[in-house]
C-alpha positions in Angstrom: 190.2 146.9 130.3 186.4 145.8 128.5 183.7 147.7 128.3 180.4 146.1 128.7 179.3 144.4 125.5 183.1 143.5 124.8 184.0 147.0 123.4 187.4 148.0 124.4 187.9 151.2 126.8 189.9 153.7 125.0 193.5 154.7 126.5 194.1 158.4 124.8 197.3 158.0 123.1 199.9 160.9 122.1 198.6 162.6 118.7 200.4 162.2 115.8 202.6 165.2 114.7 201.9 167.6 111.9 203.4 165.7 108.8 202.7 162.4 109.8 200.9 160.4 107.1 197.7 160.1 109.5 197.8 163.7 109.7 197.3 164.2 105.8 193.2 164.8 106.5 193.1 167.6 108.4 196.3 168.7 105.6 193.5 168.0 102.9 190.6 170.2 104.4 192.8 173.5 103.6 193.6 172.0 100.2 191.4 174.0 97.7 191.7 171.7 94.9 191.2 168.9 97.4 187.7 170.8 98.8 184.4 169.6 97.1 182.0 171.5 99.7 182.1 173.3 103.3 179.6 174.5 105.9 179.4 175.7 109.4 180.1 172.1 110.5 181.7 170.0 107.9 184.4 169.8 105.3 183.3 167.2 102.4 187.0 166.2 100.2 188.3 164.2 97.8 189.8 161.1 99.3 193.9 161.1 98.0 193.9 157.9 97.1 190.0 156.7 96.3 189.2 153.0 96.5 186.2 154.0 93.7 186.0 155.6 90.4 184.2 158.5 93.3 185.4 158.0 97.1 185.0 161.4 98.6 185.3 161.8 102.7 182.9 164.4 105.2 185.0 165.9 108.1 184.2 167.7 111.1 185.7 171.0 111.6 185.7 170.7 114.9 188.9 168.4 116.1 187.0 165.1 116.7 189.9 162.1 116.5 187.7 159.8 115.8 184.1 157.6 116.4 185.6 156.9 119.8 185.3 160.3 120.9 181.7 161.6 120.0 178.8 161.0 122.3 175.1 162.3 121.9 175.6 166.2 122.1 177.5 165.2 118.3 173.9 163.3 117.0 173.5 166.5 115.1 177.0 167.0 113.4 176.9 163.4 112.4 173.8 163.9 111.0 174.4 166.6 109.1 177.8 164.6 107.9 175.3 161.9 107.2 173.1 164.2 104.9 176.0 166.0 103.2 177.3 162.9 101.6 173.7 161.8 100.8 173.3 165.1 99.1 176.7 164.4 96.9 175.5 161.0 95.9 172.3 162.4 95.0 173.8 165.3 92.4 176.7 162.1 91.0 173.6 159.7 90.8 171.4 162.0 88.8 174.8 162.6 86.1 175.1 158.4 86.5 172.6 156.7 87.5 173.8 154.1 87.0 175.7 154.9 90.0 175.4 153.3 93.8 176.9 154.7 97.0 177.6 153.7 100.3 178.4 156.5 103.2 180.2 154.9 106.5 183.0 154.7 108.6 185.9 152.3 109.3 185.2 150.9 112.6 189.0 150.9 113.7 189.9 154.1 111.3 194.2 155.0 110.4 193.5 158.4 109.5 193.3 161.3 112.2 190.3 163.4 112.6 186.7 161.9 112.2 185.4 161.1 108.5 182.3 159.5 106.6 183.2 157.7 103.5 180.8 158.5 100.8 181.7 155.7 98.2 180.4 153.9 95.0 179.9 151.1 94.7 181.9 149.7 91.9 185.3 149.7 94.0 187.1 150.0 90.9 190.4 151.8 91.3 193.7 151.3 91.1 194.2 152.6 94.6 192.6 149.0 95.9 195.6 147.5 95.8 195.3 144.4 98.4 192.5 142.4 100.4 192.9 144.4 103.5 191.3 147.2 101.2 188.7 145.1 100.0 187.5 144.0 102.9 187.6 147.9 104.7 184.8 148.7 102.5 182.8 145.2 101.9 182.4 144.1 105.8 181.3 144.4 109.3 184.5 146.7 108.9 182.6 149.5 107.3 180.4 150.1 109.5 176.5 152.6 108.2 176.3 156.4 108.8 172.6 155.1 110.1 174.3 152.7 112.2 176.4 155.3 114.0 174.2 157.4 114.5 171.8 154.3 116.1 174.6 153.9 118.6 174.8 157.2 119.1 170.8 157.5 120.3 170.9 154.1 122.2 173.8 153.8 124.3 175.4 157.4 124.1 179.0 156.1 122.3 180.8 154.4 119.3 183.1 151.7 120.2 184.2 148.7 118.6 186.1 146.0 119.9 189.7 146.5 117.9 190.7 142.8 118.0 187.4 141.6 116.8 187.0 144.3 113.6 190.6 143.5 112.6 189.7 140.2 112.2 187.0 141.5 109.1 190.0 142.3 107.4 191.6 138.9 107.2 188.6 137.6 105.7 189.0 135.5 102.0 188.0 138.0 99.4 184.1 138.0 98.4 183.0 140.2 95.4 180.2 142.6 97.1 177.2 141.7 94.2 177.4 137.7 94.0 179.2 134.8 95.8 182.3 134.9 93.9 185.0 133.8 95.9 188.5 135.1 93.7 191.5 134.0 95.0 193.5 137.3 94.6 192.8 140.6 93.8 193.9 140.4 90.0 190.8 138.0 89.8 188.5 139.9 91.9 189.3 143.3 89.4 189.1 141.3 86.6 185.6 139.9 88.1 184.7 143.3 89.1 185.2 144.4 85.4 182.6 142.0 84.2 179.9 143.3 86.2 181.2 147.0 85.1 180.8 145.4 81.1 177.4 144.1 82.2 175.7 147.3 83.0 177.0 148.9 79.6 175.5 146.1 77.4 
């Protein structure tokens, strides 16, 4: 079944059990030494395994599964997700400033429970392992905290057509600040590492 625009309807589907790896999120928020903030609303945490030398993720506390299930009364909570991670970037940016972040979401998410990435921008980790990584965080895929929240005003829902956002992640690997085209991703790190030397000399 299509929604108008394309977007597939969502089918609920049975929720993973406690313990299954898409569970590990919510495992994380009661994780002290996973914990980098909490408020009312939100839980801000390290991600497990960052794709950045800083990849952190804002939850909801409230038991949102994901983009598919908020609507306009949750304009404020993303907001406030929205302005938490800003707030992070601000207070790394001001230690590094050489630093640059991006804060989003995966438009077709594996991970239970909503969450905004708050990433920088060097993807420099050794956590990005393949091109299906890459291209999470470098295409239509990743998908603006702004642009959510734009959906959220206009039409009253998030949803993404799952066949066509898969296809982002098939894509040849691009680096995300030129036209290189590497053929792998030992040749995109090792390009990736030049533009790291670059901003030190």
């Amino acid at each position: 079944m299509k929604r108008a625009g394309g977007a597939c309807a969502y089918t609920p589907a049975k929720r993973p059990s406690a313990g299954h790896w898409s569970t590990k999120l919510i495992e994380c928020m009661g994780n002290p030494d996973m914990v980098v903030q909490s408020d009312d609303l939100t839980v801000t945490i390290k991600d497990g395994y960052p794709k950045a030398k800083h990849h952190y993720l804002v939850l909801p506390k409230e038991d949102i599964p994901s983009l598919r299930h908020i609507n306009r009364t949750h304009i404020p909570l993303v907001k406030q997700m929205m302005e938490n991670g800003k707030t992070l970037a601000k207070k790394l940016t001001e230690k590094d400033g050489t630093l640059k972040f991006r804060h989003g979401y995966h438009a077709i998410p594996s991970m239970a429970r909503l969450h905004m990435h708050v990433v920088s921008q060097d993807l420099v980790s050794p956590c990005l392992k393949n091109k299906k990584h890459w291209n999470s965080f470098t295409t239509e895929f990743f998908v603006e905290a702004e642009q959510v929240i734009e959906l959220l005003e206009s039409k009253g829902e998030v949803q993404f057509d799952k066949s066509r956002f898969e296809e982002f992640l098939k894509l040849p690997l691009r680096c995300h600040k030129c036209e290189a085209t590497p053929i792998n991703m030992p040749k995109l790190k090792a390009h990736l590492e030049q533009h790291s030397r670059s901003k030190t000399m």
